[in-house]
C-alpha positions as CSV (number, residue, x, y, z in Angstrom):
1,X,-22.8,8.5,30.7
2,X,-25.5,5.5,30.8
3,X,-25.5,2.5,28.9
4,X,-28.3,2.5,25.7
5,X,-31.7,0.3,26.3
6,X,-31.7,-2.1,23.4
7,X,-34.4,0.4,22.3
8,X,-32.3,2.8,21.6
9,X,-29.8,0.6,20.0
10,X,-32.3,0.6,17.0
11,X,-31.4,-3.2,16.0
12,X,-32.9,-4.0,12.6
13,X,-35.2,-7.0,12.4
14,X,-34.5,-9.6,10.4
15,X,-36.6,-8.3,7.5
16,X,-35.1,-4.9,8.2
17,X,-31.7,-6.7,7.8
18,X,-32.0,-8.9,4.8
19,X,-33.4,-5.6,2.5
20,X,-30.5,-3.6,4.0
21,X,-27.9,-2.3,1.4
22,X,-24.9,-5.1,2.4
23,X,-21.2,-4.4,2.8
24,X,-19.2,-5.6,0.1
25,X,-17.5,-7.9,1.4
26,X,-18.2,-12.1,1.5
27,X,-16.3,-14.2,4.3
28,X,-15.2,-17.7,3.3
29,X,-14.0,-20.0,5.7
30,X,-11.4,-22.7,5.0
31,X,-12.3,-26.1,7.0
32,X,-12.5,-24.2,10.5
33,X,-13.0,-27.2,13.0
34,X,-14.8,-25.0,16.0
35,X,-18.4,-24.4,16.0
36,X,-17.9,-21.3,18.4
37,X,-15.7,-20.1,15.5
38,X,-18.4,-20.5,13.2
39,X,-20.9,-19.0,15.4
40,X,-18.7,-15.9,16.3
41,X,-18.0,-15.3,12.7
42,X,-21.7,-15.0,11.4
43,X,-22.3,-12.6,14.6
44,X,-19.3,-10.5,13.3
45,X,-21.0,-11.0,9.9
46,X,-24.7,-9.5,11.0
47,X,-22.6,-6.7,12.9
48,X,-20.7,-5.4,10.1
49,X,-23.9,-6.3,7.4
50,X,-22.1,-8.3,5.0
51,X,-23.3,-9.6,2.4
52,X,-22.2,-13.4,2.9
53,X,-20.3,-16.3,4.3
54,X,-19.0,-19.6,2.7
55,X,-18.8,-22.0,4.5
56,X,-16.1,-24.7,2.7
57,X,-14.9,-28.5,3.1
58,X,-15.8,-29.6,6.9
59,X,-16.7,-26.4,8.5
60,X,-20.0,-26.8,10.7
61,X,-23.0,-25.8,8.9
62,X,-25.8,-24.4,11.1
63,X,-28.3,-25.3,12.3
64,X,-26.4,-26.6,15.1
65,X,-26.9,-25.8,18.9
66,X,-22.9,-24.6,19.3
67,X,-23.2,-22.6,16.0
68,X,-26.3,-21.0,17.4
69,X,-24.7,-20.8,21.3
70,X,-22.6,-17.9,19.7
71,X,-24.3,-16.3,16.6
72,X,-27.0,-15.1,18.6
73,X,-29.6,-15.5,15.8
74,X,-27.3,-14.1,12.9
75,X,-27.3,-17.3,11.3
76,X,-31.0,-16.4,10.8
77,X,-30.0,-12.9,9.3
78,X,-26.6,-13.8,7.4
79,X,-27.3,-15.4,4.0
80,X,-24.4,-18.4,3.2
81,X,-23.6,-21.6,1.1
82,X,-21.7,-24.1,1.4
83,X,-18.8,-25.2,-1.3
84,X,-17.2,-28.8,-0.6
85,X,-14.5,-27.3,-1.4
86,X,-12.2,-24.1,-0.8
87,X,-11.2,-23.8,-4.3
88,X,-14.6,-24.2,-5.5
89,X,-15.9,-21.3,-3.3
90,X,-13.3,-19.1,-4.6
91,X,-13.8,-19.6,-8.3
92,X,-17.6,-19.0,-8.1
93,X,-16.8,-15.7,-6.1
94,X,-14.0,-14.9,-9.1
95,X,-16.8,-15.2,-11.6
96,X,-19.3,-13.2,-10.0
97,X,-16.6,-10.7,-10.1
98,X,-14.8,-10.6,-6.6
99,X,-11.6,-10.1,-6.3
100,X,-10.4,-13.1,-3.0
101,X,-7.8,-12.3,-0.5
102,X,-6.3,-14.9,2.0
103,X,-5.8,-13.5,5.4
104,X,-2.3,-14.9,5.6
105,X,1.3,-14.6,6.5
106,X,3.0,-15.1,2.9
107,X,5.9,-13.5,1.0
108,X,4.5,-10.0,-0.1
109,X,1.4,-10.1,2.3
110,X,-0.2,-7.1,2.2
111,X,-0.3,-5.1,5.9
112,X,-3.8,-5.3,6.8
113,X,-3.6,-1.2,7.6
114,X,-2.7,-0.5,4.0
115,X,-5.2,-2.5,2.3
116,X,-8.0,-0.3,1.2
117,X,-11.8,-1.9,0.7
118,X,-12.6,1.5,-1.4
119,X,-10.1,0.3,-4.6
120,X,-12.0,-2.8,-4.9
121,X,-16.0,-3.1,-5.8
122,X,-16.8,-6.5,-4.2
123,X,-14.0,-8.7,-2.2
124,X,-14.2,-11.7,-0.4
125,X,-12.1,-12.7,2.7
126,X,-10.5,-16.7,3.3
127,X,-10.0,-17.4,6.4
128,X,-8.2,-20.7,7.2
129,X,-8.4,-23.6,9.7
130,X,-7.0,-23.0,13.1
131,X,-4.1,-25.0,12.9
132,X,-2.9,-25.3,9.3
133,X,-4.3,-21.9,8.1
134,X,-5.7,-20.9,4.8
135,X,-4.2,-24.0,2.0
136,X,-1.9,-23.4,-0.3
137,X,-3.7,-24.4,-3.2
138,X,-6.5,-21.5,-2.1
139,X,-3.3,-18.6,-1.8
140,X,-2.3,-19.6,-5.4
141,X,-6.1,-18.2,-6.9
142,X,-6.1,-15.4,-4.6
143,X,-5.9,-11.6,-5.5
144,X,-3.5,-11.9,-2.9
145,X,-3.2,-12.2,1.1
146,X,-3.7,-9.9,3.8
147,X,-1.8,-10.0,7.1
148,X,-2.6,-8.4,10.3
149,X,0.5,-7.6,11.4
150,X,1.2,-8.7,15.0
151,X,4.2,-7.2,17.6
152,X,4.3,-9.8,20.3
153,X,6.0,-13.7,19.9
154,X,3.0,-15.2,19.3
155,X,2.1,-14.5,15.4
156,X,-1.2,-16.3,15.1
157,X,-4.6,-14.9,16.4
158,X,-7.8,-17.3,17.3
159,X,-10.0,-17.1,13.9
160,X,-13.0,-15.2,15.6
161,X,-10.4,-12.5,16.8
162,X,-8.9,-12.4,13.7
163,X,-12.3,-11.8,11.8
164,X,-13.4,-9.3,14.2
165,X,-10.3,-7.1,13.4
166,X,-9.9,-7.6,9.3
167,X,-13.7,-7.0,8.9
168,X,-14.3,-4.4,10.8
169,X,-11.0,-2.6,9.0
170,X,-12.4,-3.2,6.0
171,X,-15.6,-2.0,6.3
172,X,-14.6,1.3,8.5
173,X,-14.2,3.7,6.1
174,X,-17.7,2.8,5.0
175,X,-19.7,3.7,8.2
């Protein structure tokens, strides 16, 4: 084995990547406080070629140096808005016809290994603030929530982590 040149990694440029065919799948997130959040979110973003991010209430808003520290250009390559609002985010995504899903622990959460991207045409993902989650008044217009179901004590997962694993779940089955 030997580890690919970036070369051979055949990395799209950033024309390449904005006329790519996008996943469909938007990320919104809910008042996340941490810029390396932010950051990690949009490189997850480019990684998995999705077709946006919202970025809602006080969530950093590149161009910032901490955003850029961990998106590694993607913030360049990742189209998003902003919404001064959660709710607002998720009713503009409802009338361009996405169906929204909170990824949170609720009452009839669906496990995240059952939910399949291929039943819905376009969905969007809300991901909440570190320390208070996604708002209740956002769970009430979702679709409905995803969990990742977790096996240890702890049952909360950094944002970024959690990002990492829903997204690329979701858009598996696709690559």
């Amino acid at each position: 084995m030997r580890k690919l040149s970036m070369d051979e990694l055949n990395r799209k440029s950033v024309h390449e990547f904005k006329e790519a065919e996008k996943m469909p799948v938007v990320v919104v997130l809910d008042n996340i406080r941490s810029m390396h959040n932010v950051g990690s979110v949009f490189r997850t973003a480019d990684a998995f070629l999705l077709r946006g991010i919202y970025l809602c209430g006080y969530t950093p808003q590149p161009p910032h140096r901490d955003i850029h520290k961990t998106a590694l250009g993607a913030t360049e390559t990742v189209e998003w808005k902003y919404a001064e609002t959660t709710v607002e985010a998720v009713q503009r995504l409802k009338a361009d016809g996405y169906q929204v899903f909170a990824i949170e622990q609720v009452q009839h959460s669906i496990p995240l290994h059952q939910f399949e991207l291929n039943q819905h045409p376009q969905v969007a993902v809300v991901f909440g603030n570190e320390v208070s989650g996604v708002d209740q008044e956002v769970i009430k217009l979702c679709d409905g929530c995803i969990e990742i179901p977790q096996l240890g004590m702890k049952h909360s997962l950094n944002i970024s982590v959690a990002a990492g694993i829903v997204l690329w779940e979701l858009v598996r089955s696709k690559v």
